[in-house]
DSSP file (Angstrom, degrees, kcal/mol; ACC not computed):
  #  RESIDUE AA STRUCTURE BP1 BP2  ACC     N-H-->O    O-->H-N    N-H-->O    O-->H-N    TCO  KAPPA ALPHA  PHI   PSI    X-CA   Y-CA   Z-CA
    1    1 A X              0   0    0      0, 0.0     0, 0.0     0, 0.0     0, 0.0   0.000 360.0 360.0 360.0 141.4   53.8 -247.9  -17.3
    2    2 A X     >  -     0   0    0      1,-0.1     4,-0.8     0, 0.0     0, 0.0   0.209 360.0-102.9 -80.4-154.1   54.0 -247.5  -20.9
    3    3 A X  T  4 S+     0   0    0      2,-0.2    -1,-0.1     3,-0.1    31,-0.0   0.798 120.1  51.0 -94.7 -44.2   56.8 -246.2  -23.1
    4    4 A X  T >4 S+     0   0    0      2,-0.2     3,-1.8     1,-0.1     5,-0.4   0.921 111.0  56.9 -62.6 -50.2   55.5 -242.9  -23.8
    5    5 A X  G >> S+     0   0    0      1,-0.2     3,-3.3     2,-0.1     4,-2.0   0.988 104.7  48.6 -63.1 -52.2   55.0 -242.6  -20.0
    6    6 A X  G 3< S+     0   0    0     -4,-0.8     4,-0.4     1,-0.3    -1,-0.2   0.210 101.8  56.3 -72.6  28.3   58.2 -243.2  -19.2
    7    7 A X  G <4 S+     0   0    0     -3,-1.8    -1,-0.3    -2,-0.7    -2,-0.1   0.048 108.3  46.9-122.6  26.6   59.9 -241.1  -21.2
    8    8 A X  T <> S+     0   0    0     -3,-3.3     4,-1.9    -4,-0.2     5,-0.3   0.476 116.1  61.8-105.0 -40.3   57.8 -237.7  -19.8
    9    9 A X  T  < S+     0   0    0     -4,-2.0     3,-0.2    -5,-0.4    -3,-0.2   0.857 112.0  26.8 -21.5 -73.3   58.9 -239.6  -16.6
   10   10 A X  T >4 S+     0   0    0     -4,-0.4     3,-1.3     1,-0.2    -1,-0.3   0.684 116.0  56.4 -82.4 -17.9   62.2 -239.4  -17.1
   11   11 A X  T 34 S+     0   0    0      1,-0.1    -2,-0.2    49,-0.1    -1,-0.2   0.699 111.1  59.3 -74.8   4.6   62.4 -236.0  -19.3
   12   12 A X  T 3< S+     0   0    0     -4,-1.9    -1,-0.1    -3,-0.2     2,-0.1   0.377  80.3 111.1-111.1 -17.4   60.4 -234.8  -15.8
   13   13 A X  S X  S-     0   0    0     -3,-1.3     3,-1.2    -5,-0.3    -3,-0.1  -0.311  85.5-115.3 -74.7 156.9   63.3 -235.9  -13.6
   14   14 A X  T 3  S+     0   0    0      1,-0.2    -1,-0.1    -2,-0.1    -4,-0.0   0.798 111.5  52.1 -66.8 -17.7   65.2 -232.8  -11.9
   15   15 A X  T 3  S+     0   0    0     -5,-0.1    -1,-0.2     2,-0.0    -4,-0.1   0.777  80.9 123.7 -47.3 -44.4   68.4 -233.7  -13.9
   16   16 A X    <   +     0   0    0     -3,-1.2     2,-0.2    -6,-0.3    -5,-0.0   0.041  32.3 168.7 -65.0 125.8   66.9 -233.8  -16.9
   17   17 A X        -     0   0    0     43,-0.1     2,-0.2     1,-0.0    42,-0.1  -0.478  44.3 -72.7-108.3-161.1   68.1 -231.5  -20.0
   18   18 A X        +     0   0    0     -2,-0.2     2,-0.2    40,-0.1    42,-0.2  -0.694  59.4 169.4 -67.7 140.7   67.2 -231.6  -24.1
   19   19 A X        -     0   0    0     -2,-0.2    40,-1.5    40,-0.1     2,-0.1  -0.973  33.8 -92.7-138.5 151.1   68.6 -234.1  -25.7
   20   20 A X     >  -     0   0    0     -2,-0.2     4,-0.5    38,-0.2    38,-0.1  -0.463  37.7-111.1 -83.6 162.0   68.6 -235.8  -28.8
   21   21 A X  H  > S+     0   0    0     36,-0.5     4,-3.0     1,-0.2     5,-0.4   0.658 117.2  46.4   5.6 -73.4   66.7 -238.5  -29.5
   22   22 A X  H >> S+     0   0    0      2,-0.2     4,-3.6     3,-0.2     3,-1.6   0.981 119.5  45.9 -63.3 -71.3   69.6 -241.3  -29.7
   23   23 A X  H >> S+     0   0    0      1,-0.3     3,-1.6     2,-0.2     4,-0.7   0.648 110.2  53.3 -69.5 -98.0   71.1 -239.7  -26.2
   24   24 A X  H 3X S+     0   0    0     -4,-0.5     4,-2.7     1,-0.3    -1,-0.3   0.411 114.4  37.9 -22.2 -52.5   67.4 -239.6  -24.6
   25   25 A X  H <X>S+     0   0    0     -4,-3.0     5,-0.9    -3,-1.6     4,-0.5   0.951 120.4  51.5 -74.3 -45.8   66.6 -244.0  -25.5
   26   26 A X  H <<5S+     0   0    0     -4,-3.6    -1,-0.2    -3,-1.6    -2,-0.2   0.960 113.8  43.2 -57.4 -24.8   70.6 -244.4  -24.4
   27   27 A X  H  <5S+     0   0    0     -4,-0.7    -2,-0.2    -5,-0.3    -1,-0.2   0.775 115.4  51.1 -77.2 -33.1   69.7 -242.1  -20.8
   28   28 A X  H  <5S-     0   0    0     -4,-2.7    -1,-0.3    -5,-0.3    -2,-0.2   0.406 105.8-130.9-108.2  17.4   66.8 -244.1  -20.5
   29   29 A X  T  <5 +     0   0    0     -4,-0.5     2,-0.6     1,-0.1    -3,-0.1   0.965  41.7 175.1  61.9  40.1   68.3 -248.1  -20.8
   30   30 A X      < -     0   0    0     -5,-0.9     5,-0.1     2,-0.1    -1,-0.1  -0.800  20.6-121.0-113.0 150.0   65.9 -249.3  -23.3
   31   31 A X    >>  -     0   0    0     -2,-0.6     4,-2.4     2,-0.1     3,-0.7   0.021  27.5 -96.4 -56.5 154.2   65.9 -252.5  -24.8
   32   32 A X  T 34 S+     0   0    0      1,-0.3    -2,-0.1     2,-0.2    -1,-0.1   0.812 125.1  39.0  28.4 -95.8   66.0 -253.9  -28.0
   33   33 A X  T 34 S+     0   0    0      2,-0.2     3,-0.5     1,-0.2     4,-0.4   0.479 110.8  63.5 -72.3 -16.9   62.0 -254.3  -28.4
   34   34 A X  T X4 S+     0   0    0     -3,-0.7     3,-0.8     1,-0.2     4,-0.3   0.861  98.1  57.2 -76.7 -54.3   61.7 -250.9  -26.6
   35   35 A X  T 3< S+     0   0    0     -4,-2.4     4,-0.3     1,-0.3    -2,-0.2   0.365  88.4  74.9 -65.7  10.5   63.5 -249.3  -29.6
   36   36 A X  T 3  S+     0   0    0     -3,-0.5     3,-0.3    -5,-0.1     4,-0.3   0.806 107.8  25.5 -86.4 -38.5   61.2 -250.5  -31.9
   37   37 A X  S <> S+     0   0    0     -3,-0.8     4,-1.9    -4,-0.4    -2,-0.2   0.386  93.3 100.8-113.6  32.1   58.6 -248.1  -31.1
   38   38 A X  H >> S+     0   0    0     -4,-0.3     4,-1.6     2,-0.2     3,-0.6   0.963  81.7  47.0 -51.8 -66.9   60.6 -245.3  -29.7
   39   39 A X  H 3> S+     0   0    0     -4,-0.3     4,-1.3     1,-0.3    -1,-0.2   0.686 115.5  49.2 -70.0 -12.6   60.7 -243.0  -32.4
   40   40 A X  H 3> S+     0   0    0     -4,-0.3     4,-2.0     2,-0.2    -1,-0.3   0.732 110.4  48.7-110.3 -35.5   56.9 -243.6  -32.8
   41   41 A X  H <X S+     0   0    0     -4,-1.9     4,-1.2    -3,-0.6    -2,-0.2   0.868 107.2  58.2 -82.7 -40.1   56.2 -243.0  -29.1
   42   42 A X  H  X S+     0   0    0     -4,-1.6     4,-2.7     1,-0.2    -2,-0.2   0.894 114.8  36.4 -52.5 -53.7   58.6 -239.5  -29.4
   43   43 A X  H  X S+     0   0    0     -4,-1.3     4,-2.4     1,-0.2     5,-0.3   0.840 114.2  52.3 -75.5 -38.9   56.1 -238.0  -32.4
   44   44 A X  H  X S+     0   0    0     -4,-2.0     4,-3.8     2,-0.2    -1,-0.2   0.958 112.9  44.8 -56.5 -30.3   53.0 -239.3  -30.9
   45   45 A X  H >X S+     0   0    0     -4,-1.2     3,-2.6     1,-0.2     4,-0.6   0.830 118.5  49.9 -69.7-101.3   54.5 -237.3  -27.2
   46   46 A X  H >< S+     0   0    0     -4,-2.7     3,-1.5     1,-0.3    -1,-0.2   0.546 105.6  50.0 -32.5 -48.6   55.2 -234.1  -29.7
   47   47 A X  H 3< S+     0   0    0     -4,-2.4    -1,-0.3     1,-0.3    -2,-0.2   0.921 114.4  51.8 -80.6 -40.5   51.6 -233.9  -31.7
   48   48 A X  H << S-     0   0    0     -4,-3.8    -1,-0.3    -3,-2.6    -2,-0.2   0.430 111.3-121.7 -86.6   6.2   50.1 -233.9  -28.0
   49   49 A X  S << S+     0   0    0     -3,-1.5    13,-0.2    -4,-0.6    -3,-0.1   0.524  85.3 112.9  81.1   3.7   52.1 -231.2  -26.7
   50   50 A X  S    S+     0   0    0     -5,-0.4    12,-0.5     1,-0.1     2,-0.3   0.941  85.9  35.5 -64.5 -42.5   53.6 -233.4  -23.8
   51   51 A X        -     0   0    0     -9,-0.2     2,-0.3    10,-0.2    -2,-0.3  -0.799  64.6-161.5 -93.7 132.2   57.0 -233.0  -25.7
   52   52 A X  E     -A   60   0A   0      8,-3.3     8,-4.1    -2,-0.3     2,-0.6  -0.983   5.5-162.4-131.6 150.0   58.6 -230.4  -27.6
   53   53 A X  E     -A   59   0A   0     -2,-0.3     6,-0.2     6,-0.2     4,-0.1  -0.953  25.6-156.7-123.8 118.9   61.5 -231.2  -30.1
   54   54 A X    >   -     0   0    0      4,-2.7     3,-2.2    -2,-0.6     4,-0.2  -0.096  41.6 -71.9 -86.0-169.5   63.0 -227.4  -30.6
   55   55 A X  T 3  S+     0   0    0      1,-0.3    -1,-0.1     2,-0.2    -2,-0.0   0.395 132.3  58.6 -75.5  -0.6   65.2 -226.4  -33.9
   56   56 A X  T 3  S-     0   0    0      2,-0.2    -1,-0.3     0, 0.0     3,-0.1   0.124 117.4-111.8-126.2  44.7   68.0 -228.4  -32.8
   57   57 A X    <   +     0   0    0     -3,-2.2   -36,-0.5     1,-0.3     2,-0.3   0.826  65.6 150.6  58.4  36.7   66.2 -231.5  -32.6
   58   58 A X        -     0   0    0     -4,-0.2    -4,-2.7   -38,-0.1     2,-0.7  -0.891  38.4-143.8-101.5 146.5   66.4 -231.6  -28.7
   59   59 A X  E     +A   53   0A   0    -40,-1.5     2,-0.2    -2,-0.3    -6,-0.2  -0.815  37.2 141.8-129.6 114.0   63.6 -233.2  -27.3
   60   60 A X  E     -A   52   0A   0     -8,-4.1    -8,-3.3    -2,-0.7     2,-0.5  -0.677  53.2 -94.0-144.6-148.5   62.4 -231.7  -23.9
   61   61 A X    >>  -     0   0    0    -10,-0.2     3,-3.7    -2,-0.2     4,-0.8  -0.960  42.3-120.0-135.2 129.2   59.0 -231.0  -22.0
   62   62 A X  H >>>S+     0   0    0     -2,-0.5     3,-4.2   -12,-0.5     5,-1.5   0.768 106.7  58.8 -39.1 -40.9   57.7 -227.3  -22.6
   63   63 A X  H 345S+     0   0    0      1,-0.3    -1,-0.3     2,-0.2     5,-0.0   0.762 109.4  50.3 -77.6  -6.2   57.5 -225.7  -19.1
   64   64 A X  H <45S+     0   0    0     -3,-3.7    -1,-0.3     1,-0.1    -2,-0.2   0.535 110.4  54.2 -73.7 -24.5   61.5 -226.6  -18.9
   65   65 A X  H <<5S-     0   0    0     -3,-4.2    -2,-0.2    -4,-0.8    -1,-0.1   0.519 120.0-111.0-116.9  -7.5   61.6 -225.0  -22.0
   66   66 A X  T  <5S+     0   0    0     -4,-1.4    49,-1.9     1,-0.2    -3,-0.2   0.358  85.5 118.6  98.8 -12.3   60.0 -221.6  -21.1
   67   67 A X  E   < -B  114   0B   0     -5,-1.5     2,-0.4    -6,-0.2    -1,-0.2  -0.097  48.2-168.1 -88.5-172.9   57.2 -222.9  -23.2
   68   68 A X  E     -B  113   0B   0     45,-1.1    45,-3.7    -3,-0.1     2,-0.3  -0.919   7.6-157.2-175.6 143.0   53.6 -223.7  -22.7
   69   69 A X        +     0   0    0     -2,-0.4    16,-1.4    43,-0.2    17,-0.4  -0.881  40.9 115.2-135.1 155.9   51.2 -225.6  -25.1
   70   70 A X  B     -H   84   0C   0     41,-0.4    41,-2.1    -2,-0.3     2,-0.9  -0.815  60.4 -51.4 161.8 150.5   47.3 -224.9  -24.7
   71   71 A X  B     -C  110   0B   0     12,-1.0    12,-0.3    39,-0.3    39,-0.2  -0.496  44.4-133.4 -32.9  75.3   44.0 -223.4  -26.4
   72   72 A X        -     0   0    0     37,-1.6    36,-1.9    -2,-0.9     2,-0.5   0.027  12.9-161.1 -61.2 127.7   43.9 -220.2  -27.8
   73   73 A X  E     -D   81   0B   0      8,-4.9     8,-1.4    34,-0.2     2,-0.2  -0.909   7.6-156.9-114.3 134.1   41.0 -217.8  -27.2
   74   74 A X  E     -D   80   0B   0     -2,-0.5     6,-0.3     6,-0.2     2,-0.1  -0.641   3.8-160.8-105.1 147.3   40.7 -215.1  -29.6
   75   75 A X        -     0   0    0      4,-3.7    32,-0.1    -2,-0.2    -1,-0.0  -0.497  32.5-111.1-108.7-170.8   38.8 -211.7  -28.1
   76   76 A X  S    S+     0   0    0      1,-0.2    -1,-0.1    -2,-0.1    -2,-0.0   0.978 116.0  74.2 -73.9 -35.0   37.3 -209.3  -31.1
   77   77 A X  S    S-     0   0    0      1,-0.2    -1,-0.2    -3,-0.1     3,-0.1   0.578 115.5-115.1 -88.9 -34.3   39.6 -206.7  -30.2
   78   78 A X  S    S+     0   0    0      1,-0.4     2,-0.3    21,-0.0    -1,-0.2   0.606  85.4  98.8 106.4  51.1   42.5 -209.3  -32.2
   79   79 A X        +     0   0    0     19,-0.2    -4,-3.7    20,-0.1    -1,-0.4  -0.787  56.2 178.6-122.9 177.3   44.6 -210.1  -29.1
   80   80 A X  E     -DE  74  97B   0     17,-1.6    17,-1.2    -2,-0.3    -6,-0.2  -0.898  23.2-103.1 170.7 168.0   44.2 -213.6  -27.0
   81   81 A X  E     -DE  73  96B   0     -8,-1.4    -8,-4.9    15,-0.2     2,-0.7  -0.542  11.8-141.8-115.7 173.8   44.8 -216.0  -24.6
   82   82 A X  E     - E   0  95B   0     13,-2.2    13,-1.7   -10,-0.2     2,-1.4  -0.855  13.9-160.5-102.4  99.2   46.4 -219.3  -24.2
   83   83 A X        -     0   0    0     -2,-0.7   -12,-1.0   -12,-0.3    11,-0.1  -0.620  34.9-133.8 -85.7  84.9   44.1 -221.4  -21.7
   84   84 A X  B     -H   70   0C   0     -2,-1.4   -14,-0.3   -14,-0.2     3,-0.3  -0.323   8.3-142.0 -76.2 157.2   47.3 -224.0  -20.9
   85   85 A X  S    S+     0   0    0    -16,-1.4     2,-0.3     1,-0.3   -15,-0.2   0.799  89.8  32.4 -85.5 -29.7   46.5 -227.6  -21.0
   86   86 A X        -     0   0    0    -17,-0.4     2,-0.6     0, 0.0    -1,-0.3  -0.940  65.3-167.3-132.4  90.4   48.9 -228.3  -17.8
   87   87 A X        -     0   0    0     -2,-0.3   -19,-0.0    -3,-0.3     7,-0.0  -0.742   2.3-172.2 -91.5 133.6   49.5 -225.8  -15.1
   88   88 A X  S    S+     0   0    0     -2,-0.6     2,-0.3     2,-0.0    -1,-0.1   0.714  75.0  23.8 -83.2 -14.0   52.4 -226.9  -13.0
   89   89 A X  S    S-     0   0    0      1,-0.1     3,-0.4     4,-0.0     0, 0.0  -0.917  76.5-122.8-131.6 169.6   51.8 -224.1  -10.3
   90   90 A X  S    S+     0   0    0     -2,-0.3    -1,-0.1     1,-0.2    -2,-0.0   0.511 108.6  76.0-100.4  10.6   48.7 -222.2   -9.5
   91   91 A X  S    S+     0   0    0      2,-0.1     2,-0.4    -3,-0.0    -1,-0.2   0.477  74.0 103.1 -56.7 -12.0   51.1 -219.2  -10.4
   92   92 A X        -     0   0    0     -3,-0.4     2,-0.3     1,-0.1     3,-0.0  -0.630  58.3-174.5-105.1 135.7   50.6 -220.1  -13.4
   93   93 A X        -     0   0    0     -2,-0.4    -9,-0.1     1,-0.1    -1,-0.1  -0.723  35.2 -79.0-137.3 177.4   48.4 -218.1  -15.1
   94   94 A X        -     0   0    0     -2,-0.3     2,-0.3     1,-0.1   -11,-0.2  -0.148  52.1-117.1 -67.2 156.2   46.6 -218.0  -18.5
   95   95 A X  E     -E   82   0B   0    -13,-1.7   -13,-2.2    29,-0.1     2,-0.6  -0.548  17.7-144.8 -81.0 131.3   49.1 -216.5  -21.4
   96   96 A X  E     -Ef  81 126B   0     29,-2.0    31,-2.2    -2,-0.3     2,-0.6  -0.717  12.8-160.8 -93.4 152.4   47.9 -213.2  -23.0
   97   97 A X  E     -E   80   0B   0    -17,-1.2   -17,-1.6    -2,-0.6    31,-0.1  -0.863   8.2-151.6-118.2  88.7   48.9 -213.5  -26.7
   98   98 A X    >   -     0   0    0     -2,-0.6     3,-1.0   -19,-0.2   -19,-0.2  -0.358  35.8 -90.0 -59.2 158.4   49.0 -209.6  -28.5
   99   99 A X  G >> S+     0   0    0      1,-0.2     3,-2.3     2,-0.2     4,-0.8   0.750 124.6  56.1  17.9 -90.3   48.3 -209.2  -32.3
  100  100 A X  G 34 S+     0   0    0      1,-0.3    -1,-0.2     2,-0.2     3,-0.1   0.717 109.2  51.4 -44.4 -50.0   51.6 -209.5  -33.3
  101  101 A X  G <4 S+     0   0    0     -3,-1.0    28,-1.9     1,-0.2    -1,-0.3  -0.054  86.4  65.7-168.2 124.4   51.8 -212.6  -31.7
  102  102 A X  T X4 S-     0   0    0     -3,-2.3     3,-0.6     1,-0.2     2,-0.6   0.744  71.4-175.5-112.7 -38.9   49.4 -214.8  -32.4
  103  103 A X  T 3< S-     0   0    0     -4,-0.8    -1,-0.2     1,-0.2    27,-0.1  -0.848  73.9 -14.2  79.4-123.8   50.3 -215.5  -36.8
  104  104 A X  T 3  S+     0   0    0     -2,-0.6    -1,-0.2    25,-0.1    -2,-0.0   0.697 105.3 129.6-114.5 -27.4   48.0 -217.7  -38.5
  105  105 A X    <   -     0   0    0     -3,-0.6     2,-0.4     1,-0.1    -3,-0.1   0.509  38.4-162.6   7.3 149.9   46.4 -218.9  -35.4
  106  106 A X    >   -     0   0    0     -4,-0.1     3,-1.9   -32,-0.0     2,-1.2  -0.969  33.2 -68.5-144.6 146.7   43.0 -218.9  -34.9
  107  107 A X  T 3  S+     0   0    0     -2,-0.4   -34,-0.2     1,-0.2   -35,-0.1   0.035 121.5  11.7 -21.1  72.6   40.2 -219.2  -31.9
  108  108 A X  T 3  S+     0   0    0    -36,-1.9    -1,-0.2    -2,-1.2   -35,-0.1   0.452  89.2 140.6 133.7 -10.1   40.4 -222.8  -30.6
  109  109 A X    <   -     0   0    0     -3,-1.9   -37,-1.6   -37,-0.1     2,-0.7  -0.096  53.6-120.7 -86.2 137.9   43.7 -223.9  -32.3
  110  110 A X  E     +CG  71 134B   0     24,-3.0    23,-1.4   -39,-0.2    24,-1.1  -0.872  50.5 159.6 -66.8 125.9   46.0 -226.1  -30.1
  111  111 A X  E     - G   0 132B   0    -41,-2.1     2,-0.5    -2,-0.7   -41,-0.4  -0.830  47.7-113.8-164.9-126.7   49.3 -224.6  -29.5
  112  112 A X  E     - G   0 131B   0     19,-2.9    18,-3.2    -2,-0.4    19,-0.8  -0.888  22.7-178.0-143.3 129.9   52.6 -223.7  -28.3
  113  113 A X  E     -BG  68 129B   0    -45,-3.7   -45,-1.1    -2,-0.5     2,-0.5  -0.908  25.8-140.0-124.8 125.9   53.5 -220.3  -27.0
  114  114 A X  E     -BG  67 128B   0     14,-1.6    14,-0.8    -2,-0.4     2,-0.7  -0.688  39.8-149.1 -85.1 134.8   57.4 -219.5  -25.8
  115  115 A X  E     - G   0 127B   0    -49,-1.9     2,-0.3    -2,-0.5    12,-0.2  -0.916  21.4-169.6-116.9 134.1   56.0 -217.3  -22.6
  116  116 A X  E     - G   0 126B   0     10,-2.6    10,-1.7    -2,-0.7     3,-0.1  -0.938  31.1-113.5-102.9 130.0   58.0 -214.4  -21.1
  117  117 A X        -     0   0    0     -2,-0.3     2,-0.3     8,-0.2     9,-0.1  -0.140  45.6 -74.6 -57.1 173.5   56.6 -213.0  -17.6
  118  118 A X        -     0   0    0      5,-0.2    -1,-0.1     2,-0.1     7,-0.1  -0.455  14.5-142.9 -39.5 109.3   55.0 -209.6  -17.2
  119  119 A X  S    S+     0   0    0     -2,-0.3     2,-0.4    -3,-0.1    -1,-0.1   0.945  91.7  61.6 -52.5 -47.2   56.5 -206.4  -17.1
  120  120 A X  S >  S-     0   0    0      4,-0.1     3,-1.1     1,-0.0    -2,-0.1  -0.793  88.9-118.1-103.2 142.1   53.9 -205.5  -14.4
  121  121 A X  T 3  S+     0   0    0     -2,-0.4     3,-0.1     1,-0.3    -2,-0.1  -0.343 105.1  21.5 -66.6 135.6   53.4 -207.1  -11.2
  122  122 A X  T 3  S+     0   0    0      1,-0.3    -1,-0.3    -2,-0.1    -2,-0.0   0.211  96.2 115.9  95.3  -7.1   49.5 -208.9  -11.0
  123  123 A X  S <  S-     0   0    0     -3,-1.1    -1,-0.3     1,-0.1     2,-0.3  -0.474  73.3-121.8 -87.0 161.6   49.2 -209.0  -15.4
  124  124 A X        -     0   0    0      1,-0.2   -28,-0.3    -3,-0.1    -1,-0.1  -0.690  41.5 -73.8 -99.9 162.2   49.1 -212.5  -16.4
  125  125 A X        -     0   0    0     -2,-0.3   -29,-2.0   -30,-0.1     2,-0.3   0.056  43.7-148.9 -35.4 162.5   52.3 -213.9  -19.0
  126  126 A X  E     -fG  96 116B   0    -10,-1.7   -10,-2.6   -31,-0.2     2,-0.3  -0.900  17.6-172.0-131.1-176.7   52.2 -213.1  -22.2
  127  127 A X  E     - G   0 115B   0    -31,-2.2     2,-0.2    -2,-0.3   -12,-0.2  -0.961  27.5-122.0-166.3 138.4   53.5 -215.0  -24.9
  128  128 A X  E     - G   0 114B   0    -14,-0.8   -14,-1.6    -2,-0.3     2,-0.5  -0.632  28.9-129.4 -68.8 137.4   54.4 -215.5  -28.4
  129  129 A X  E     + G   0 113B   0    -28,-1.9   -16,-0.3   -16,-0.2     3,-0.1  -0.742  31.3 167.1 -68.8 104.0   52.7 -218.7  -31.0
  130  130 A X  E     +     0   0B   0    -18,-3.2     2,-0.3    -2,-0.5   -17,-0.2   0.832  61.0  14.3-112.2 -15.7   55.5 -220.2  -32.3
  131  131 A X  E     - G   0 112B   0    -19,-0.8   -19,-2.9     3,-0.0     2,-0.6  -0.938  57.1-136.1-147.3 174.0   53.2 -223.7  -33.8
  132  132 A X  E     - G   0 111B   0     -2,-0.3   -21,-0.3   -21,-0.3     3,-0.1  -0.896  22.1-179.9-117.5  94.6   50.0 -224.6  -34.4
  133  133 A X  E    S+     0   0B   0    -23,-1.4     2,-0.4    -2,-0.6   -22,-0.2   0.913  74.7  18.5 -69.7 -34.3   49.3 -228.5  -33.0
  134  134 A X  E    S- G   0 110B   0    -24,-1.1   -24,-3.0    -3,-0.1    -1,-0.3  -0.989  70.5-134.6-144.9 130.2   45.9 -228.7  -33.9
  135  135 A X        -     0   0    0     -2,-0.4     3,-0.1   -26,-0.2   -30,-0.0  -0.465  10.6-158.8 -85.9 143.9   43.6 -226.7  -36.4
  136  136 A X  S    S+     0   0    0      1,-0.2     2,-0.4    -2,-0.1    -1,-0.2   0.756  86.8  31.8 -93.0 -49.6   40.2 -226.1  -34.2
  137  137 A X        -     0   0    0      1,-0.2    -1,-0.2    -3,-0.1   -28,-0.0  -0.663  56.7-179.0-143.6 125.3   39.2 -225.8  -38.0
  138  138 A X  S    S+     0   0    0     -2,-0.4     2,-0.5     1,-0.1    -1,-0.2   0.659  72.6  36.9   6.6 -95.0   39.8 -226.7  -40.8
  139  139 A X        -     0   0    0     -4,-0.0     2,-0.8     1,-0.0    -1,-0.1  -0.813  64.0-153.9 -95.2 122.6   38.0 -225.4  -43.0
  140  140 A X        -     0   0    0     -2,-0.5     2,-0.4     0, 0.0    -2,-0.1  -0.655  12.0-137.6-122.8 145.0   36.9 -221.6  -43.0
  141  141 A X        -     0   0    0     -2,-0.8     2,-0.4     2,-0.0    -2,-0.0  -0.720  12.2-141.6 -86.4 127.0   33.5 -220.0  -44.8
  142  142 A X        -     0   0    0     -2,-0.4     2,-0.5     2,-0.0    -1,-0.0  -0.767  16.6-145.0 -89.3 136.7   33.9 -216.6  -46.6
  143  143 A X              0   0    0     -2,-0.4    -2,-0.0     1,-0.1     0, 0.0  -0.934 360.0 360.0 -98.6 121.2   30.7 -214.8  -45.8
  144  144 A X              0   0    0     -2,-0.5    -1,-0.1     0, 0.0    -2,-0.0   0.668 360.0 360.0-111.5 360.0   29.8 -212.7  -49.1
C-alpha cells in the first residue's frame, strides 16, 4: 500500500476526525523517509477529490464532511447536477445544484458540493459548489 493510500485508509477509520496536517503524519506513525513525501502525497489526495482540506486547514475525506466531489451536469434551464465520483450508499443519490448554486461552474467541471438532504421525501440532495477541481474547459468560444 502506498502512502497516499494509507492515509484515505486511515482518514476512513471510524475514529477518524479533521486534522491538521502535522497531527494527521503524527496519528499515522510515519517515518522519517515517509515524511518526505507527505505533504506531496496530501495535495496530490486534495486535486483528486479523495481529500478535502476545509478553511481551517483540516484535512478530512468529503462524505465525513457533508461534502461530495463529482461532475457537474448543466440542463438548459440553468440548474444541475453533481454525478458523484464515489457513492458510499446506494442512498446516495445524484446532487441537484439550483442557479444560485452552481457560481462559475460549468457543464463537465470536476467539483465539490457541501450537500444538504431534501426538504421532500423521494427528491434527490441538493447542494451548493463551493470549488472547481478541474476545468472540463478551458477555454470558451464567443459565438458572434
Amino acid at each position: 500500500m502506498d502512502l497516499k493510500e494509507r492515509i484515505v485508509a486511515y482518514m476512513r477509520e471510524a475514529a477518524y476526525k479533521p486534522l491538521l496536517a502535522e497531527d494527521l503524519a503524527e496519528g499515522m506513525g510515519l517515518t522519517q523517509e515517509e515524511l518526505i513525501g507527505f505533504d506531496q502525497a496530501l495535495e496530490e489526495l486534495e486535486q483528486e477529490g479523495a481529500i478535502i482540506k476545509n478553511r481551517s486547514d483540516l484535512y478530512g475525506i468529503p462524505s465525513r464532511m457533508h461534502l461530495v466531489v463529482g461532475r457537474l451536469s448543466m440542463t438548459a434551464k440553468g440548474f444541475g447536477f453533481i454525478i458523484p465520483d464515489l457513492r458510499e450508499t446506494e442512498d446516495e443519490t445524484d446532487v441537484f445544484v439550483p442557479g444560485p448554486g452552481i457560481g462559475s461552474a460549468m457543464h463537465g467541471d470536476r467539483v465539490v458540493a457541501r450537500v444538504t438532504p431534501s426538504e421532500e421525501p423521494g427528491r434527490s440532495r441538493e447542494g451548493e459548489i463551493l470549488r472547481i477541481l478541474v476545468r472540463a474547459n478551458e477555454k470558451i468560444r464567443r459565438h458572434v
